[in-house]
Every structure is written in C-alpha cells, then in structure tokens.
C-alpha positions as CSV (number, residue, x, y, z in Angstrom):
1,X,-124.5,80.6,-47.8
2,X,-123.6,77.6,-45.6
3,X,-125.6,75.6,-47.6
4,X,-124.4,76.0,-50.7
5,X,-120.6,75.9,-49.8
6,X,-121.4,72.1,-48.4
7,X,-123.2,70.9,-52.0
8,X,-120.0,72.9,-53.7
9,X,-117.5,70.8,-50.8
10,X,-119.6,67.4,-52.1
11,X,-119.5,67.9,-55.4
12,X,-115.6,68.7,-55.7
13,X,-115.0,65.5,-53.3
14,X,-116.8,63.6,-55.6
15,X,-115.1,64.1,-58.8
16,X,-111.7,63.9,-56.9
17,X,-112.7,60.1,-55.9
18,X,-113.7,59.4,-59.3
19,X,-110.5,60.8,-60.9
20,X,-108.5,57.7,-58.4
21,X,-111.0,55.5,-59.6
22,X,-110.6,55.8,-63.1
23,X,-106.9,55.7,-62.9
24,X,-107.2,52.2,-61.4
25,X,-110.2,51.1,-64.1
26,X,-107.8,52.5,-67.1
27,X,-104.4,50.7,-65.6
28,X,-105.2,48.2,-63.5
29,X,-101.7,46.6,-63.8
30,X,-99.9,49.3,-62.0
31,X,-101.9,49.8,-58.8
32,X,-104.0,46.5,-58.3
33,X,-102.5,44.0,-55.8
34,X,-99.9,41.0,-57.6
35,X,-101.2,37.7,-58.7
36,X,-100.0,35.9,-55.3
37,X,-98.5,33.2,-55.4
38,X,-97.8,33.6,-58.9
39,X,-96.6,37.3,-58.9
40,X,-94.9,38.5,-55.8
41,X,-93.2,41.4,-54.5
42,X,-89.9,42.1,-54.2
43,X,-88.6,41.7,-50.2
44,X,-87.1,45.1,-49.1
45,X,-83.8,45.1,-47.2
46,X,-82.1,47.7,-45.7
47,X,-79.2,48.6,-43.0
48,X,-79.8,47.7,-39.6
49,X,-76.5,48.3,-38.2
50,X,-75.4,44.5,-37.4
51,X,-71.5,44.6,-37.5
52,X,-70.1,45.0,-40.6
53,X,-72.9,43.9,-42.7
54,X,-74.0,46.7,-44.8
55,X,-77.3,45.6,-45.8
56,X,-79.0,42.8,-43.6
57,X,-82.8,41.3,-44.6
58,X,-85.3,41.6,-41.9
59,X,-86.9,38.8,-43.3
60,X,-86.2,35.5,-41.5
61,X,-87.7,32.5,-42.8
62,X,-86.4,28.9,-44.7
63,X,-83.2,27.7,-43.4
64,X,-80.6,26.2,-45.8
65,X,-77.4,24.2,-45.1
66,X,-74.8,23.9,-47.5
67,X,-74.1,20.1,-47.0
68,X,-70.7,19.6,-48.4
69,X,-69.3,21.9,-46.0
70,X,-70.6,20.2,-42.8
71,X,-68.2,18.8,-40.5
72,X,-70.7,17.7,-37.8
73,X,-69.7,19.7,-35.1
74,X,-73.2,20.0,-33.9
75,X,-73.0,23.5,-33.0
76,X,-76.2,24.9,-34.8
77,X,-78.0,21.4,-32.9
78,X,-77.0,22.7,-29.3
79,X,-77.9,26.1,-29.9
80,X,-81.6,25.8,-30.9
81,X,-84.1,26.8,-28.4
82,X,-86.9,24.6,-29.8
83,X,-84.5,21.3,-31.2
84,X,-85.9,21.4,-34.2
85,X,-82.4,20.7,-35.4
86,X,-81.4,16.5,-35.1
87,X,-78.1,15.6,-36.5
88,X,-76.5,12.3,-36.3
89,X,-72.9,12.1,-37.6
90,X,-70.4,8.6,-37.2
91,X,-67.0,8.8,-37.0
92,X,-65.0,8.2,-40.0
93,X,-62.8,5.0,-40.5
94,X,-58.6,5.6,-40.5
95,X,-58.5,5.1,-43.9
96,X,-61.4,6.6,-45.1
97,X,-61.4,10.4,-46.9
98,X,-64.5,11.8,-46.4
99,X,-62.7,15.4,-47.3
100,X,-61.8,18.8,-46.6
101,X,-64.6,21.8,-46.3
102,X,-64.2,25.1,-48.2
103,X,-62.1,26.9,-46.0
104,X,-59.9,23.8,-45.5
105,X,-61.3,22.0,-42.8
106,X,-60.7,18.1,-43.2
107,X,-63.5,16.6,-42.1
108,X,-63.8,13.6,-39.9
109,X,-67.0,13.1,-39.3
110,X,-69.7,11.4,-41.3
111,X,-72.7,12.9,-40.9
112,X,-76.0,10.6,-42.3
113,X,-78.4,12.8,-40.7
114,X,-79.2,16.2,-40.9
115,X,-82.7,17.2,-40.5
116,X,-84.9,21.0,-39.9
117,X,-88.2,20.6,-39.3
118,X,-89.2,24.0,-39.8
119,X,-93.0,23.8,-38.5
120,X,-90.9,23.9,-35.4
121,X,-88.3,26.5,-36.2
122,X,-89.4,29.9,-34.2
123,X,-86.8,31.9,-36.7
124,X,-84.5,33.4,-34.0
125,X,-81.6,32.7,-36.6
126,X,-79.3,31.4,-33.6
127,X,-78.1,28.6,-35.1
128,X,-76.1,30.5,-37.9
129,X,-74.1,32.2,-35.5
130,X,-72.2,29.4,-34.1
131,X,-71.1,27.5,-37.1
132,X,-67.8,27.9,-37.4
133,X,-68.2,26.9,-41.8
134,X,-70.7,29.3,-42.0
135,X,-73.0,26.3,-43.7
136,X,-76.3,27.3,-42.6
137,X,-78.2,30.4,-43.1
138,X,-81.6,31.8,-42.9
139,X,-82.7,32.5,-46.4
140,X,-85.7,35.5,-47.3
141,X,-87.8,32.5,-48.8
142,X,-91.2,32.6,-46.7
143,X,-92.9,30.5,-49.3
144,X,-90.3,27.7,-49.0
145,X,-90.2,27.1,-52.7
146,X,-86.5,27.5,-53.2
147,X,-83.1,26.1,-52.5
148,X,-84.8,22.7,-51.7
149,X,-83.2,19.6,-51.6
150,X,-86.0,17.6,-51.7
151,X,-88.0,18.3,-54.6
152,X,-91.7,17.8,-54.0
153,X,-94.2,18.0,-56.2
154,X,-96.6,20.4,-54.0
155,X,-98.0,24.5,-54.0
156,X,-96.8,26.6,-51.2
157,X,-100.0,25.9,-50.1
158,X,-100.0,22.0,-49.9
159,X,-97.0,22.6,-48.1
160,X,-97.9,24.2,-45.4
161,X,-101.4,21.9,-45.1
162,X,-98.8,18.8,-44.5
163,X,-96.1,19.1,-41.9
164,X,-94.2,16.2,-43.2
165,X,-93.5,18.9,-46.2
166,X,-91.9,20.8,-43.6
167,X,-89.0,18.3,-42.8
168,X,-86.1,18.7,-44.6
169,X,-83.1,16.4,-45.1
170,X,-79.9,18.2,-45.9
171,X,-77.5,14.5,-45.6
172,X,-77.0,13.1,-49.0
173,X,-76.1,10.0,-47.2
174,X,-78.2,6.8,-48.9
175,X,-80.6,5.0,-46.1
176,X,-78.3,1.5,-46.6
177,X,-75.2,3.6,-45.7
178,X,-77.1,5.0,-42.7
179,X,-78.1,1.9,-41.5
180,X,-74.6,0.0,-42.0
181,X,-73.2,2.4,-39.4
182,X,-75.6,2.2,-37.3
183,X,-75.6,-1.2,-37.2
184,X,-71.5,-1.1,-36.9
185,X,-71.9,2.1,-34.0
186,X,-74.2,-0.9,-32.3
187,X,-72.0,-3.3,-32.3
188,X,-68.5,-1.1,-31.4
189,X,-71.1,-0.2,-28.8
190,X,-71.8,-3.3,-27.4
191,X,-68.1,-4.4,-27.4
192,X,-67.3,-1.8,-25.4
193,X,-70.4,-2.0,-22.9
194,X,-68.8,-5.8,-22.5
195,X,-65.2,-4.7,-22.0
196,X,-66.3,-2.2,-19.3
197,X,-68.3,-4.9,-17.7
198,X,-65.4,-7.3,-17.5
199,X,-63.4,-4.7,-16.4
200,X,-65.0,-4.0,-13.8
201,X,-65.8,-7.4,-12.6
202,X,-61.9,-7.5,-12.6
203,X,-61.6,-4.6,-10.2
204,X,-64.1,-5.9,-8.2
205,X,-62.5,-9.7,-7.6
206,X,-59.2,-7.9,-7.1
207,X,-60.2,-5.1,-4.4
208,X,-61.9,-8.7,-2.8
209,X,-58.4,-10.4,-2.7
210,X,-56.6,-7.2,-1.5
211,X,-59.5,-7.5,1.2
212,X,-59.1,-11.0,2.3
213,X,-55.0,-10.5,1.7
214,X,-55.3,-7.4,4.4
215,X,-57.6,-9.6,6.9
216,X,-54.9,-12.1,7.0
217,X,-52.4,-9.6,7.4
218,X,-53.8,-8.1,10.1
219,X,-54.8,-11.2,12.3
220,X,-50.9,-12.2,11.4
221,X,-50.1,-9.1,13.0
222,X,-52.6,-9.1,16.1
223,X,-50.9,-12.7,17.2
224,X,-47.0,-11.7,16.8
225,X,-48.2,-8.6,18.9
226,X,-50.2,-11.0,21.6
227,X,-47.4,-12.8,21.8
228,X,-45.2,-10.0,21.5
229,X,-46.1,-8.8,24.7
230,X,-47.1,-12.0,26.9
231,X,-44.1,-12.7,29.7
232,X,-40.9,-14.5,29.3
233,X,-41.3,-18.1,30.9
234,X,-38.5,-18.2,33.6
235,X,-36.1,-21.8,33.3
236,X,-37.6,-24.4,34.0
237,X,-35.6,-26.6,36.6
238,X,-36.6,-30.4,37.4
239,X,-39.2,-30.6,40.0
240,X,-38.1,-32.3,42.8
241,X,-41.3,-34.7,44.1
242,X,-41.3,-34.0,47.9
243,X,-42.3,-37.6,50.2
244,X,-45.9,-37.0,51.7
245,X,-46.0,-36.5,55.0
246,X,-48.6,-38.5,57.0
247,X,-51.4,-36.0,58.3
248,X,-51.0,-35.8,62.5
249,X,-54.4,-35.3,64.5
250,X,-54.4,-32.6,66.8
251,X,-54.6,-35.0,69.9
252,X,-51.9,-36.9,68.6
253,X,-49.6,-33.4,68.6
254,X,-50.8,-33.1,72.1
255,X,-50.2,-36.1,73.8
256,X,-46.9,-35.7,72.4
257,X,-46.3,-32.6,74.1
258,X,-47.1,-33.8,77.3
259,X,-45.5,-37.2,77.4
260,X,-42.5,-35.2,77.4
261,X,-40.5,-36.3,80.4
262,X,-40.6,-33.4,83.4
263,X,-37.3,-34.2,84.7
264,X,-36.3,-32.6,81.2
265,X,-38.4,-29.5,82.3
266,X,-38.0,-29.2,86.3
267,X,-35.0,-31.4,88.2
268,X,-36.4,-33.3,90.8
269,X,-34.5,-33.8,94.3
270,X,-32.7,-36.9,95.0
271,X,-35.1,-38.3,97.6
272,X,-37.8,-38.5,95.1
273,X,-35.8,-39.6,92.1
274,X,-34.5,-42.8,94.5
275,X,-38.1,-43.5,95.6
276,X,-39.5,-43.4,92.7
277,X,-38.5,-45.4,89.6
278,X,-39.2,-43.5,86.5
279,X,-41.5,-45.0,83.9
280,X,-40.3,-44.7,80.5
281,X,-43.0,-43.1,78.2
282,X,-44.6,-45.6,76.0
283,X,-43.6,-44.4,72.3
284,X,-46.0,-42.7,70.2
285,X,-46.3,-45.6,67.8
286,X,-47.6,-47.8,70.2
287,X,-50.7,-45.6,71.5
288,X,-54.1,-46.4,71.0
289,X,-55.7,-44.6,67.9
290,X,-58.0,-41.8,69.7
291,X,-61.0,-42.6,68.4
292,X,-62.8,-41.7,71.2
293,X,-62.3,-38.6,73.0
294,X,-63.2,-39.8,76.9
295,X,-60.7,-42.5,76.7
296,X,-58.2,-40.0,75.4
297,X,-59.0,-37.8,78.5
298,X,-58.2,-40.6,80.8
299,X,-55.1,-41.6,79.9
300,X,-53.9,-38.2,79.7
301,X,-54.5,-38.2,83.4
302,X,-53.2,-41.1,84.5
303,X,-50.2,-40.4,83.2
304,X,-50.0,-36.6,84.5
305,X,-50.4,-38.5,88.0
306,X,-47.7,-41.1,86.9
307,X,-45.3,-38.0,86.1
308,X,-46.2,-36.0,89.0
C-alpha cells in the first residue's frame, strides 16, 4: 500500500511544479526578475519611529547638497568620521553681496570648494544632522545617476570602475575665481605673518630696554644705599705738625740719671762739703757718644767715686 501512496505523492508533486512553471513560461513579465539597470524596483520605505518623521527611507546612499543655501559653516566637514567631506570657503569682501539662504541667513562666506568623495563615504548620514540650512541630505539613489551636478557621460557601472567618478563638486565657483582668492588669502596671509613678526621683534627690543633700564636702576640704588649707610666723617680740624723729637739711647737716659748731683738726694755734713770741692757735672751735650760699651762702664765709675 506504501508503495503506491509514494508514486500517487510523486505524481501530484510533479504536476504542482509544473503548474508554477508554466505560469512563469506564459507571463514572464510579471514574475521574472527586472531588466537591471534599465528596469528597477521601486525602494520601500516605511516608519521607523525617528522623531516626527512619519515615513523615513532605510536606504542611505548618494549625498546631495543644495549649494545656494550653503553658508560655509563647516559643520557637516567636522562631523564626518572618514573626512570625506573638504570644504574651503574665503571670507567675503565689505562690499560684496554674496546673499541670503532660504531661511534668511545672509551669507558671508564664499565658499569655492565643496567636495564628497563618496568612495570614502561610510553612509552614517551624520553630516545632515548638524547643518543648521538643512543643505545636505542623503538621497535613496544607490546607482548615483541622479541629482548630479556634474554630468558625466558614464553607466552606473563605469562609475563605480573609476573613483575619480566618485568625487563630486557641489561649488559653482569658476577655477579663476578660486585661484584669485587664493592667491589674495596668500598674500593677506603673508602681511599678517610679517606684521606679527615685527611685532614681536618690537616686544622683544622693548622688554631688552626695560631690562638694561632696571639694571641701571638697580646699581643706582645699590650705591645711594652703600653710601647710605657708610659713617659720617667727623670735622676735620687743621693738623698741627708736631717738631721731631731726637731719638735718646738708652745709655744716654742712664747716664743722665746718675749724673744727678747726690747732695740733691742725701745732704752731706759740713766737714765733708768744706773738704771737698764739688765738681760740677759735665753737661750731657758734651759727653762722648757711647759707642763703645767698656768705655761707657768706666766713666760711669769714675764718676760714682767722684760723687761718693
């Protein structure tokens, strides 16, 4: 019974795949797969709950900037993770209307740059966050055949083969315009890289004179205080040259002292005075020089027995 029932489950099987294969080889055009990349299918969206956005595409892909609404702020630039975001903006002249943004922003900034090379771009969708203009967005366009500023005569597929097809340039700023400001950034550049360099070859020959200036100061100060504090001279009077007096030899000094006369000293009795007649002392002036010591030592003597 088995058997059977399995040729009876093979056959029924078999006619059930042939009925979905006939459907398909009678109208092909409703269930065979589109043309790509000259039919495609539509990209679903649907609600993912981000603020008040009702419908939001899951599809991130091309980025697009609307240009004339760019005030150069540079906000999208800072907040890519992979730079692949390079804008370069100069700063507009005082008399110069570059104008106004459409929510009324004036707009001061001339931007000749703005280029998204999207062989870089890692679709995060950061950047359209922080614009305050709302002037970039991330578009559904995975192909990268629309909203292009750049027309280039390529497939989708020669597209992606060349990365330089990749780079897009969203500033409709001529290349002579470009490099006229840059040349004029240069040179405002330079002028001020000089005027900084003067000035501060100015500060520096000025903080050397207030140097030198404080040096003398100070040494000015250290000498009033020496001075300041050195003692009062007392007033003078005229010196009054004494006379030299002639140096005295010792011996001299003592035959002095002893040709002093005794009777001065010890009075002698009247026998003696009458019997002997005093010798006056022979001056001082009139003594020998003592140039030699034993002669000195005998006329000391003699007269010690004269006086005795």
């Amino acid at each position: 019974m088995s058997y059977f029932g399995n040729i009876t489950n093979a056959i029924s099987t078999l006619i059930e795949g042939m009925k979905v294969t006939m459907g398909y080889f009678v109208r092909p055009r409703e269930h065979v797969t589109l043309q790509y990349p000259d039919e495609v299918w539509p990209i679903p969206t649907r609600n993912i709950g981000v603020g008040e956005i009702d419908s939001y595409n899951t599809i991130r892909s091309k980025l697009v900037v609307n240009f004339e609404d760019c005030i150069g702020c540079k906000a999208c630039e800072r907040a890519c993770p992979v730079d692949c975001i390079d804008i370069e903006t100069f700063k507009a002249g005082k008399e110069e209307d570059i104008g106004t943004t459409s929510n009324g922003t004036k707009i001061k900034l001339r931007v000749t740059s703005f280029t998204i090379d999207m062989s870089e771009c890692m679709f995060c969708d950061l950047c359209t966050h922080p614009c305050p203009e709302d002037c970039i967005e991330m578009t559904p366009d995975y192909q990268f055949i629309s909203n292009d500023n750049v027309k280039l005569d390529v497939t989708p597929e020669e597209r992606w083969r060349d990365r330089n097809h990749l780079i897009y340039q969203f500033s409709k700023v001529s290349p002579e315009e470009r490099a006229k400001r840059q040349a004029d950034a240069a040179k405002i550049a330079e002028a001020k890289a000089a005027a900084m360099a003067a000035k501060k070859e100015a500060a520096a020959k000025a903080a050397a004179e207030k140097a030198a200036t404080e040096t003398v100061a100070s040494e000015k100060a250290t000498t009033e205080a020496t001075m300041a504090a050195a003692p009062t001279p007392a007033t003078t009077e005229p010196v009054v040259q004494a006379t030299p007096v002639p140096e005295v030899s010792s011996d001299t000094q003592e035959m002095e002292a002893i040709d002093v006369p005794m009777e001065t000293i010890v009075p002698k009795p009247a026998s003696e005075t009458s019997a002997v007649p005093d010798i006056p002392a022979e001056p001082v002036e009139n003594a020998a020089p003592a140039d030699d010591t034993a002669t000195q030592n005998e006329d000391l003597t003699t007269r010690e027995s004269e006086n005795g």
